[in-house]
N, C-alpha and C positions, 0 to 999 in steps of 0.2 A: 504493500500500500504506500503510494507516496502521500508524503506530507508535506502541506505548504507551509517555507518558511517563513518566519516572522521578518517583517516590514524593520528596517532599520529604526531604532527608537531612542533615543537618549536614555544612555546608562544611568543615569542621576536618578530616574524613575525609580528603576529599580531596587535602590538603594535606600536604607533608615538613617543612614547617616548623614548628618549635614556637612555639605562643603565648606569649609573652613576654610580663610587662608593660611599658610606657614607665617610665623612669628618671624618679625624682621631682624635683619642681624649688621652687624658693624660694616663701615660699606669699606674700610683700608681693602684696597689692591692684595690681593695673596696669591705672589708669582712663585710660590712651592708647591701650590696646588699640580702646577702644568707641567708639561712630560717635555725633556730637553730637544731641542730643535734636531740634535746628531746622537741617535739611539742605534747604534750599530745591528740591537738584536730583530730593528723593524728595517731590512735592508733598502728601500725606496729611499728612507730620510739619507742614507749616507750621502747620497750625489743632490738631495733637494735642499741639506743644510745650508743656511747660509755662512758664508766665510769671516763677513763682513758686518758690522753695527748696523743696525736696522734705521729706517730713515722715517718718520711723520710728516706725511702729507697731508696737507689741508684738502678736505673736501668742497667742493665747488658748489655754487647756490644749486644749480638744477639737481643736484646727485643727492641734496636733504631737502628737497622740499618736495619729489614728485617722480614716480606718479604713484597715489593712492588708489587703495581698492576700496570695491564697497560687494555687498550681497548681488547685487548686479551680473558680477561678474563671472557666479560661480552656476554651474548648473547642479542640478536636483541628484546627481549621482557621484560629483565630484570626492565626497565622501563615503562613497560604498565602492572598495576597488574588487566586491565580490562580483559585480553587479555593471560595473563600466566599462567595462570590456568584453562582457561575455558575450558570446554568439551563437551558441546554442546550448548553453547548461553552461552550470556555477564550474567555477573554477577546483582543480584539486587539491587539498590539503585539508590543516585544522582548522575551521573558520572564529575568530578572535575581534574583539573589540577594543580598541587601543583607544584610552580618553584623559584628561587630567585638563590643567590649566596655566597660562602664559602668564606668569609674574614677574611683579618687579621686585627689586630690593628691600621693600617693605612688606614684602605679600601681599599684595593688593593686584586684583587681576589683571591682563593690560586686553581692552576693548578691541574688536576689529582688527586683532593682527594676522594678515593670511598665513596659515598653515602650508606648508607642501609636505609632501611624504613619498618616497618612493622605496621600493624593495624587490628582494629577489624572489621567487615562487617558491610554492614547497617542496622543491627539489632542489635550490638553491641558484637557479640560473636567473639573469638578469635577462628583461628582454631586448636587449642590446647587441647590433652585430659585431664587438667585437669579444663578448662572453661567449667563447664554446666550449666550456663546461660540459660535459656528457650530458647531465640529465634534459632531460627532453624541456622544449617552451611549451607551456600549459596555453591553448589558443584560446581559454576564455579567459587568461587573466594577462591585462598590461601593467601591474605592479608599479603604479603611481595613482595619484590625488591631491584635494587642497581641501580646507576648509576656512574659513574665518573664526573667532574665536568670539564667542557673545558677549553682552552687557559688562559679565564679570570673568572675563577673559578665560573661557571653560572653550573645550574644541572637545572632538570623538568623530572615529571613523569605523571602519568593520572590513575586515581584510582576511587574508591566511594565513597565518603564521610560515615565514618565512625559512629557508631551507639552510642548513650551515654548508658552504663551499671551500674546496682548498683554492690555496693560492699560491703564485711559484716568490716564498720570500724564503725559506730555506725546505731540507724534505720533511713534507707529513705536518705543512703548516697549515692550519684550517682556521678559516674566521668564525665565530660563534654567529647563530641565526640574529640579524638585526636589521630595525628600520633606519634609511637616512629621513632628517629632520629640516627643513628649512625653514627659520620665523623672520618674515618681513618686516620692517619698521614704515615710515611713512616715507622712504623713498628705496630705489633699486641699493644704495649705498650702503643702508642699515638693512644687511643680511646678516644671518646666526646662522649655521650648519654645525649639526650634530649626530650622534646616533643612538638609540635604543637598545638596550640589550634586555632581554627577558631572564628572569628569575629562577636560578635555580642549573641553569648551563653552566655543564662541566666545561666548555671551551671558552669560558671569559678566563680564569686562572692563567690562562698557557699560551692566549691571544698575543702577539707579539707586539700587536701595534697598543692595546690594554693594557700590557705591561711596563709599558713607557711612563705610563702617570702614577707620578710616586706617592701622591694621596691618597688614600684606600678611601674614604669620604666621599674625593672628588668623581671615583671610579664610581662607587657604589650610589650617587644623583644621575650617572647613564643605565641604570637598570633599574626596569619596572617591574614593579612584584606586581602579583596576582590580585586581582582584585573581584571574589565571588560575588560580594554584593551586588554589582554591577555588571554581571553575566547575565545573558539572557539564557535561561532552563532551557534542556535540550536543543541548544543553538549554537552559544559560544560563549569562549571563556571570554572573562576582560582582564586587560593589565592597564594599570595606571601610570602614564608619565606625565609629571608635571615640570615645565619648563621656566626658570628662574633665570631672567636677563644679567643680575647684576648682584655684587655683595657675595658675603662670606657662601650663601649656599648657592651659589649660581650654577648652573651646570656649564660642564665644560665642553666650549666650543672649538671645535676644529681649524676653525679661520680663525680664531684669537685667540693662537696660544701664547701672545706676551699679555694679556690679563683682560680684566672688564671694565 
């Protein structure tokens, strides 16, 4: 007997507990948090470090003032990547709901910031032609989306849990299953890139590019524990990430590893 699944819903329903922001914390710079520019055990950084003192440029008026997003912009699936690419039937894997909130330094939500999110399938391939990866591309799933983030800066998508792939950094080096992250500010300038890891993978420990950030804190704000409250029964788990722009608990961004 087939059964129809449930309609995409906000996780928060489902849940008795109330959303709270995180307590704000001291906003000093903390440059021990970040994992050093030349990490020899993450082979890529040795030829990407640089040699030389880093240089601040000033940002031009068009590059922070523009262009802004609004609800407009986004269509009605852009947040269900089970469902936006499919072509004849749902995609294969675990189907999961990834949801939290974009804060600032104080806790307090940040309104209207677009989300992006892209990933690999449940078999770990990217739908990308230069990933050949053996596992097959899943043709109902494209493995990207957006959302905007409401009133009190809360976002949620609904996706597959993503597949853990090797990668040629040294042998039998394999990246743990994760989402990339991207939070826009109010121009193309004020980008964040980050990543997700999920709760409870054995291959965050032994991750080589993970292994890099020497604050077990700053490591453990990139993984999202489980959150059953906000699973929908017989449908999907949920994991929680919530994303912190700035300050002691900020999560750590891949494009700004000299600080926040």
């Amino acid at each position: 007997m087939n059964v129809q699944a449930p309609a995409l819903r906000d996780p928060r329903l489902n849940s008795p507990e109330p959303f709270t922001p995180r307590d704000g914390g001291f906003f000093q710079r903390d440059r021990t948090i970040h994992p050093p520019a030349y990490a020899p055990g993450y082979k890529s950084s040795v030829l990407r470090s640089p040699r030389q003192a880093l240089l601040s440029l000033e940002n031009s008026v068009s590059e922070i003032t523009g262009p802004v997003f609004g609800h407009n912009d986004l269509g009605p699936l852009d947040n269900d990547l089970i469902r936006n690419y499919a072509k004849d039937g749902d995609p294969v894997g675990e189907r999961i709901v990834v949801h939290g909130r974009v804060l600032d330094e104080t806790g307090r939500g940040v309104p209207n910031t677009l989300v992006e999110f892209w990933q690999a399938n449940a078999g770990g391939r990217y739908r990308h032609k230069k990933d050949t990866y053996l596992a097959p591309i899943d043709p109902n799933f494209g493995g990207c989306g957006r959302a905007l983030t409401d009133d009190s800066g809360y976002y949620y998508f609904r996706t597959v849990k993503p597949g853990p792939y090797p990668w040629r950094n040294f042998v039998n080096s394999w990246r743990p299953a994760h989402i990339h992250f991207s939070v826009f500010g109010s121009g193309f300038a004020q980008r964040l890139i980050t990543q997700m890891y999920f709760e409870g993978d054995p291959l965050i420990p032994v991750c080589p590019i993970l292994t890099t950030i020497p604050d077990k804190d700053a490591l453990d704000r990139l993984v999202a524990p489980l959150d059953l409250n906000a699973s929908t029964p017989f449908d999907s788990l949920a994991y929680r990430f919530d994303i912190v722009l700035r300050g002691q608990r900020s999560t750590y961004f891949e494009n700004r590893p000299e600080g926040n």
